[in-house]
C-alpha positions in Angstrom: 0.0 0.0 0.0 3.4 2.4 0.5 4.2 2.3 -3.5 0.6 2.9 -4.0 0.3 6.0 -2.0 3.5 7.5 -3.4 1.1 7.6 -6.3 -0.7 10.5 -5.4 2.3 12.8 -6.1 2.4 11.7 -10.0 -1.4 12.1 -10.1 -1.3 15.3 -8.3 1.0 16.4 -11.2 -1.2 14.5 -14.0 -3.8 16.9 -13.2 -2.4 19.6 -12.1 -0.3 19.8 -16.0 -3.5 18.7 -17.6 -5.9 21.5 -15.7 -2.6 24.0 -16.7 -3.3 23.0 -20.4 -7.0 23.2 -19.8 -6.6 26.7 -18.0 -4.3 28.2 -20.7 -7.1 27.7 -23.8 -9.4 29.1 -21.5 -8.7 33.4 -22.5 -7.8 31.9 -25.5 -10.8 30.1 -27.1 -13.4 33.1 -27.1 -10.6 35.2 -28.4 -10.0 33.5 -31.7 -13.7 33.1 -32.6 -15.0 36.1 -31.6 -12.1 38.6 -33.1 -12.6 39.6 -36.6 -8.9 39.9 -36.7 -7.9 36.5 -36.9 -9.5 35.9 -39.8 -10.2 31.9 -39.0 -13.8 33.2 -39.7 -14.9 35.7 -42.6 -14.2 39.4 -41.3 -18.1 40.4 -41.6 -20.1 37.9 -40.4 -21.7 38.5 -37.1 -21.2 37.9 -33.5 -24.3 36.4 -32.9 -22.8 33.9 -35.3 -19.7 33.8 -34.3 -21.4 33.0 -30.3 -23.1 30.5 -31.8 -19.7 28.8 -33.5 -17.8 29.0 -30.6 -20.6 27.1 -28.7 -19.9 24.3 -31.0 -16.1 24.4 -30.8 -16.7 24.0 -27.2 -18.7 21.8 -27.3 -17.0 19.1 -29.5 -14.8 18.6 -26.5 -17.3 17.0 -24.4 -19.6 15.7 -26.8 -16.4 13.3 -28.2 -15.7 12.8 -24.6 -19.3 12.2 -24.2 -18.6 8.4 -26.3 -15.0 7.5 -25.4 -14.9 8.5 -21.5 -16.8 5.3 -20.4 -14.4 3.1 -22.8 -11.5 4.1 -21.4 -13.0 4.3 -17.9 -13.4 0.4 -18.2 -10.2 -0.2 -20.4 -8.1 1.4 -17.1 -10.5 -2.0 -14.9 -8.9 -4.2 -17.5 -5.6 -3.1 -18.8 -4.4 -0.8 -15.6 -4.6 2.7 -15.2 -0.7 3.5 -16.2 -1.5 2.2 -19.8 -4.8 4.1 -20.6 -3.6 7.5 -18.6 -0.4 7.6 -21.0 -2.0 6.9 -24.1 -5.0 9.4 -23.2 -2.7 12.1 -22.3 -0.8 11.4 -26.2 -4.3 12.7 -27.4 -4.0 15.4 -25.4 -0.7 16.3 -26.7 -1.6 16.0 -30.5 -4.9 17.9 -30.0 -2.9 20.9 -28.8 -0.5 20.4 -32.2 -3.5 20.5 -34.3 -5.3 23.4 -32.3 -2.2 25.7 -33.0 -1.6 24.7 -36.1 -5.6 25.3 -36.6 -4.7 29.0 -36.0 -1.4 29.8 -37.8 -3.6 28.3 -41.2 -6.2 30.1 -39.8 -8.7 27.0 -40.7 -11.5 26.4 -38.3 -12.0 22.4 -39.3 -8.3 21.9 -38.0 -9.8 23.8 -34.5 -12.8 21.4 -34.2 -10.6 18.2 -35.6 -7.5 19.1 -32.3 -10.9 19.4 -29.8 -12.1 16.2 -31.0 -9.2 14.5 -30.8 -8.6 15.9 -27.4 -12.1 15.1 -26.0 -11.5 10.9 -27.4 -9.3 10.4 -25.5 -9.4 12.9 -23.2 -9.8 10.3 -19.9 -7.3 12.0 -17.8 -9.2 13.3 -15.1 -11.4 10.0 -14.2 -8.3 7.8 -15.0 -6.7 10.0 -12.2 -10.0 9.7 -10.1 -9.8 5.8 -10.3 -6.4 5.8 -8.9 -7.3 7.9 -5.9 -10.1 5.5 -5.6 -7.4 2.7 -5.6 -5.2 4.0 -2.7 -8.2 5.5 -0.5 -10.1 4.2 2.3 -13.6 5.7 2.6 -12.6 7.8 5.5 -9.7 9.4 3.1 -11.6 9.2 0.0 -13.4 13.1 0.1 -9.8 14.4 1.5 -7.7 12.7 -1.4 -10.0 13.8 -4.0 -9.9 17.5 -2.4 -5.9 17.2 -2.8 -6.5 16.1 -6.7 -9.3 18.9 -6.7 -6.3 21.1 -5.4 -4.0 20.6 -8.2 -7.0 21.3 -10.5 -7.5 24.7 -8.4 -3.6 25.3 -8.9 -3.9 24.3 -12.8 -6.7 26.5 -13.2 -4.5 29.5 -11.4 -1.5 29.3 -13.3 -3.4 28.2 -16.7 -5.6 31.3 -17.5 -2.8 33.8 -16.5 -0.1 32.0 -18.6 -2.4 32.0 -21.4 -3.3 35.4 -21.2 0.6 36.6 -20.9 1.2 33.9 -23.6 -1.1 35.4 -26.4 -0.2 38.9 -25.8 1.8 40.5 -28.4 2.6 43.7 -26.1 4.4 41.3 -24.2 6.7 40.0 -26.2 6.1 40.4 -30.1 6.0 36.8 -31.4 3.5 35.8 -28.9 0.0 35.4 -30.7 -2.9 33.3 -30.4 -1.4 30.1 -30.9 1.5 30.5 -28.7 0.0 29.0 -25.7 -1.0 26.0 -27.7 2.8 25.3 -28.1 3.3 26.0 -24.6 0.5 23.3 -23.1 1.9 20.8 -25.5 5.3 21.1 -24.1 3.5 20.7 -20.5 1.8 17.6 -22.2 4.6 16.0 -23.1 6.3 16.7 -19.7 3.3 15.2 -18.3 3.7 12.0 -20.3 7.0 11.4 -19.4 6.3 11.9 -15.7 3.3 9.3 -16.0 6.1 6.6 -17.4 8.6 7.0 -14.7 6.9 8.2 -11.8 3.4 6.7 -11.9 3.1 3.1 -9.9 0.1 1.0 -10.9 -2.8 1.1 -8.7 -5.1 -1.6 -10.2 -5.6 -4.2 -7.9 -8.1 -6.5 -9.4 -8.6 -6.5 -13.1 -12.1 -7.1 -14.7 -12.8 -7.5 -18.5 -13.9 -4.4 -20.5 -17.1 -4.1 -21.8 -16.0 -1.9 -25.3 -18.2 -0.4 -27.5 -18.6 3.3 -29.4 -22.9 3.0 -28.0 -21.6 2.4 -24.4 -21.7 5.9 -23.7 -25.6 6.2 -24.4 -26.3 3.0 -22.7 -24.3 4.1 -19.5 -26.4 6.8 -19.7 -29.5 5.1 -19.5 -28.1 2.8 -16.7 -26.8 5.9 -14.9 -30.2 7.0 -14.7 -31.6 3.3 -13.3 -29.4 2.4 -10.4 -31.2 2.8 -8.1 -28.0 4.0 -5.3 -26.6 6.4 -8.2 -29.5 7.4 -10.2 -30.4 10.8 -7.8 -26.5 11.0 -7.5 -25.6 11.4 -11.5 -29.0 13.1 -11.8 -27.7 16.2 -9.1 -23.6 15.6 -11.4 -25.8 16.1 -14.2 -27.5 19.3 -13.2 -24.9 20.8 -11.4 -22.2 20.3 -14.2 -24.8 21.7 -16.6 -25.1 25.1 -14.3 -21.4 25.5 -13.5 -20.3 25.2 -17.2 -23.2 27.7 -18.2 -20.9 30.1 -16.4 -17.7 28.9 -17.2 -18.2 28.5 -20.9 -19.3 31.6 -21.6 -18.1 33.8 -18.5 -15.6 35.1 -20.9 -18.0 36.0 -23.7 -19.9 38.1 -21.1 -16.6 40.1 -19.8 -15.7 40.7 -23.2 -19.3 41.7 -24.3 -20.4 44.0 -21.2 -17.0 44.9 -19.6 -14.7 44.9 -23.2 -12.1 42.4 -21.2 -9.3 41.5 -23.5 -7.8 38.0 -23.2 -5.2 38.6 -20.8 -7.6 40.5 -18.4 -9.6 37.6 -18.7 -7.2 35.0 -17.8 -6.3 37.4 -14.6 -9.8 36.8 -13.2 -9.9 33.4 -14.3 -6.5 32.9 -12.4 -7.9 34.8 -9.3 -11.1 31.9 -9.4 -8.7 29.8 -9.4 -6.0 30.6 -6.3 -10.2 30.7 -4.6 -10.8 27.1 -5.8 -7.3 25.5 -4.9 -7.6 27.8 -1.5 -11.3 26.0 -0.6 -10.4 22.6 -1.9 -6.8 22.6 -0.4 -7.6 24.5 2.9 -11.3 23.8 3.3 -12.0 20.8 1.8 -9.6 19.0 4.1 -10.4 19.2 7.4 -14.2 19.5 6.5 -14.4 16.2 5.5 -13.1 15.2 8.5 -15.4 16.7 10.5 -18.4 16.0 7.8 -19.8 13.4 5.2 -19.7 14.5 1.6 -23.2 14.3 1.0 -23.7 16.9 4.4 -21.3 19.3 2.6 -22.7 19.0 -1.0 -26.6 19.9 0.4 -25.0 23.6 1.4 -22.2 24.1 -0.9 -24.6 23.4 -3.8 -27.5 25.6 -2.6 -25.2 28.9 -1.6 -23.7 28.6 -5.6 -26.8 28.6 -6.9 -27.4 31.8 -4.9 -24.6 33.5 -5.5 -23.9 33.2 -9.5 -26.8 35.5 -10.7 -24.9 38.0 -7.9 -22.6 38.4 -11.2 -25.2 40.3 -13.5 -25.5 42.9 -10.9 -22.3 45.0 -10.8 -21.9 47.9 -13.5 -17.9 48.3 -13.1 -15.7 45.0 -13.3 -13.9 45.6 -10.6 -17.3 44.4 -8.1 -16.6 41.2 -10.1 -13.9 40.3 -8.2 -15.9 40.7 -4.5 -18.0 37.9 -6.1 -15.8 35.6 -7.7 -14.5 34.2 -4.5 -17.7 32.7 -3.1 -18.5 31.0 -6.4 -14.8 29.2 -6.3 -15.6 28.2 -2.5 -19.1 27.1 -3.2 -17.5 25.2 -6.7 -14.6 23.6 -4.9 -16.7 22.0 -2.2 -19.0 20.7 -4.2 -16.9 18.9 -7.2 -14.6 17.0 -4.9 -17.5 16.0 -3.1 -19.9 15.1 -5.9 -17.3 12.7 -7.0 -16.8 11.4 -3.9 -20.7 10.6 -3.1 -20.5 8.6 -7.0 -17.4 6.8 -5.9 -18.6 5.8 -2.7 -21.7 4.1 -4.2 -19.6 1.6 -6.0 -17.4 -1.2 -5.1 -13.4 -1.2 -5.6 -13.5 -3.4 -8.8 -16.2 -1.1 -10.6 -14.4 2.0 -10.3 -13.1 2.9 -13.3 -16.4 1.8 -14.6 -18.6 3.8 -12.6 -16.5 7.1 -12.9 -15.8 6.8 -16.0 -19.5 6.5 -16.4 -19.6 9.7 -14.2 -17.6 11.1 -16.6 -20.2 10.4 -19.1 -22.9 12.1 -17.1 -20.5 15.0 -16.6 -19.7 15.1 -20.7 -23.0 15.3 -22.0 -23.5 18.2 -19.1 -20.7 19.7 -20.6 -22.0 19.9 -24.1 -25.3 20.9 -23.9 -24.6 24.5 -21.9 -22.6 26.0 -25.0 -24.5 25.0 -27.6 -27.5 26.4 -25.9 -25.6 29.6 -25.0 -24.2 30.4 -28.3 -27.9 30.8 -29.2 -29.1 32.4 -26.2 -26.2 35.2 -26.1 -27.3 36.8 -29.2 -30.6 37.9 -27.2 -29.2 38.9 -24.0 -25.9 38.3 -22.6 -27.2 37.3 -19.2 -29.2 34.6 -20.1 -26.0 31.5 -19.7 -25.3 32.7 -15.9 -28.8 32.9 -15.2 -29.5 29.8 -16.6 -26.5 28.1 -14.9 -27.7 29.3 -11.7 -31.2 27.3 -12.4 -29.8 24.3 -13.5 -27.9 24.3 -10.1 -30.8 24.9 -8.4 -32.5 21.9 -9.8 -29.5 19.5 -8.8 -29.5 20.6 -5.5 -33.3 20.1 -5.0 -32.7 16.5 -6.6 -30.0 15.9 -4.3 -32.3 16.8 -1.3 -35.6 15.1 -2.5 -33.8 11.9 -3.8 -30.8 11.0 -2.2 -30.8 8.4 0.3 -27.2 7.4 1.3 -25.2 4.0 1.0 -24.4 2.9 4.4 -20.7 3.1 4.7 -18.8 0.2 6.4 -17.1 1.1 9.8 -13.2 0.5 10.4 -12.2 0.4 6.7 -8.8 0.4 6.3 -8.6 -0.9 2.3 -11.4 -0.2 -0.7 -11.2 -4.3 -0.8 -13.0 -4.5 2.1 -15.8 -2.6 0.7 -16.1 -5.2 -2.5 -18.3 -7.6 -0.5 -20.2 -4.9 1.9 
């Protein structure tokens, strides 16, 4: 059990590059859409269109994700979680070649071909999940996914502002759109090499993958029918549907209302996330010690919904940044938690399976907020955080109506004595 727990250093770094690749499209993306200037879209067609364009390219991310996440979810049961994590993180490096190379040829099929390609076999995060799940007790389980949760909070710091810095020609001249591209595929590749040396398998028991392109739909379904996860991926559902509302098209709304330019938006996006990695890293911790995760989800959930429509109020930007800190808090309580719940309704042998299913709850979530935003921003600007904050709503009152908790088994010491509870 030592090797396996010197694990959580290479998976803290897995995510922790991966989130900094993630966090360094994120001023980046809107940007290159939305500017006439780039010319990777005809100079007059109009913003509503371009809105509604962009919602795709985001989109195509999760929607790909949407079909291979479960695959590789039960491929990492079978083969091992080194094996799957490596070759899902060479996906990740080759989408980030083909997004930059998407922008110098200023061709918008290379943009949506490098998401794709990303999204397939984009696994990372669950793979990483799974191998906490490995080497955590259900006692430690909520405080080892709020460490993981951490390095996403520190990825999403250090992401946006890099990327911001990184595109900005006043900076230094050759930096330009693409630049960061290079940059997280450098980090990629650092990553993969770090997975190869450092990373020590955490698969105990192996179990024979179930592989098929439909399995993402028919997870979905079964999702839905369990009856100890249905209310469970029903709340993930919801409340990944209201979070990325905001985060998917936060930036269109700075840029529209407040003229933010892209590094001003990855400086607010970096301060959301030194909030995140503050309340998953210094909150998150000794909380669950104290709490179970279902006791801290029914409050954190509730207080986001609250306090995201608190964004539409302020008329100078600078109020923006008063608000931003209780919608990390509320956000980093409730992912680390969310996952937790789902991986405490399974056994040790199904989880790679079930999150990877979760991830498939959390990938369709993720794809239907931009598509429906690019349409809705043409008419009001508003409309994605206000509809974000609804969505959240309606996965916390599932989560309160629905939810009856697993009993947990007292004394564990090893997820393998939880296979037969």
């Amino acid at each position: 059990m030592k090797k396996k727990k010197n694990s959580i250093l290479p998976l803290f770094l897995t995510v922790f590059i991966d989130l900094l690749g993630l966090g360094i499209v994120i001023p980046i993306l809107p940007m290159v859409l939305l500017d006439p200037s780039t010319g990777i879209l005809p100079m007059d067609m109009s913003f509503s269109t371009r809105s509604i364009i962009y919602g795709f390219l985001i989109a195509a991310y999760p929607i790909a994700q949407f079909f291979s996440a479960p695959i590789l979810g039960a491929l990492a049961d079978e083969k091992g979680r080194k094996k799957i994590l490596t070759l899902s993180l060479i996906g990740t490096l080759v989408g980030y070649l083909l997004f930059g190379l998407g922008i110098l040829q200023k061709n918008v099929y290379l943009l949506f071909l490098g998401r794709i390609l990303d999204g397939f076999t984009g696994g990372n995060i669950s793979i990483a999940q799974s191998s906490i799940a490995d080497i955590s007790t259900e006692k430690t389980k909520a405080k080892n996914f709020g460490l993981i949760g951490m390095a996403f909070g520190l990825g999403f710091v250090i992401g946006p502002y890099m990327g911001g810095k990184l595109s900005d020609p006043s900076i230094v001249s050759w930096f330009n759109y693409d630049t960061p591209f290079w940059f997280a595929a450098i980090l990629t590749f650092l990553n993969i090499i770090s997975v190869i040396f450092k990373f020590k398998e955490t698969l105990i028991t192996s179990r024979k993958a179930n592989i098929s392109f439909t399995i993402g739909a028919k997870n979905i379904k079964k999702a839905f029918s369990i009856p100890n996860l249905k209310s469970v991926f029903l709340t993930v559902f919801f409340l990944t549907i209201g979070f990325n509302f905001f985060t998917q098209f936060f930036q269109v709304f700075l840029i529209g209302k407040f003229s933010f330019n892209q590094s001003q938006v990855g400086n607010l996006f970096a301060y959301m996330g030194i909030w995140i990695a503050f309340a998953q890293g210094g909150f998150q911790r000794p909380l669950s010690k104290k709490y179970r995760p279902s006791q801290i989800l029914n409050y954190s959930a509730i207080l986001l919904a609250i306090v995201l429509p608190m964004l539409l109020l302020p008329t100078k930007s600078i109020w923006i940044y008063a608000i931003i800190p209780f919608i990390a808090i509320f956000q980093g309580l409730t992912q680390p938690n969310g996952t937790a719940i789902v991986s405490n309704q399974s056994d040790a042998s199904t989880q790679g399976e079930i999150l990877g299913v979760n991830q498939s709850v959390q990938s369709l979530a993720q794809a239907i907020p931009p598509i429906i935003a690019g349409f809705v921003t043409s008419i009001d600007l508003r409309l994605p955080i206000i509809l974000g904050s609804v969505s959240i709503l309606i996965g916390w009152l599932i989560f309160k109506v629905l939810y009856k908790e697993k009993p947990l088994p007292t004394n564990t010491e090893s997820n393998l004595d939880y296979i037969n509870d």
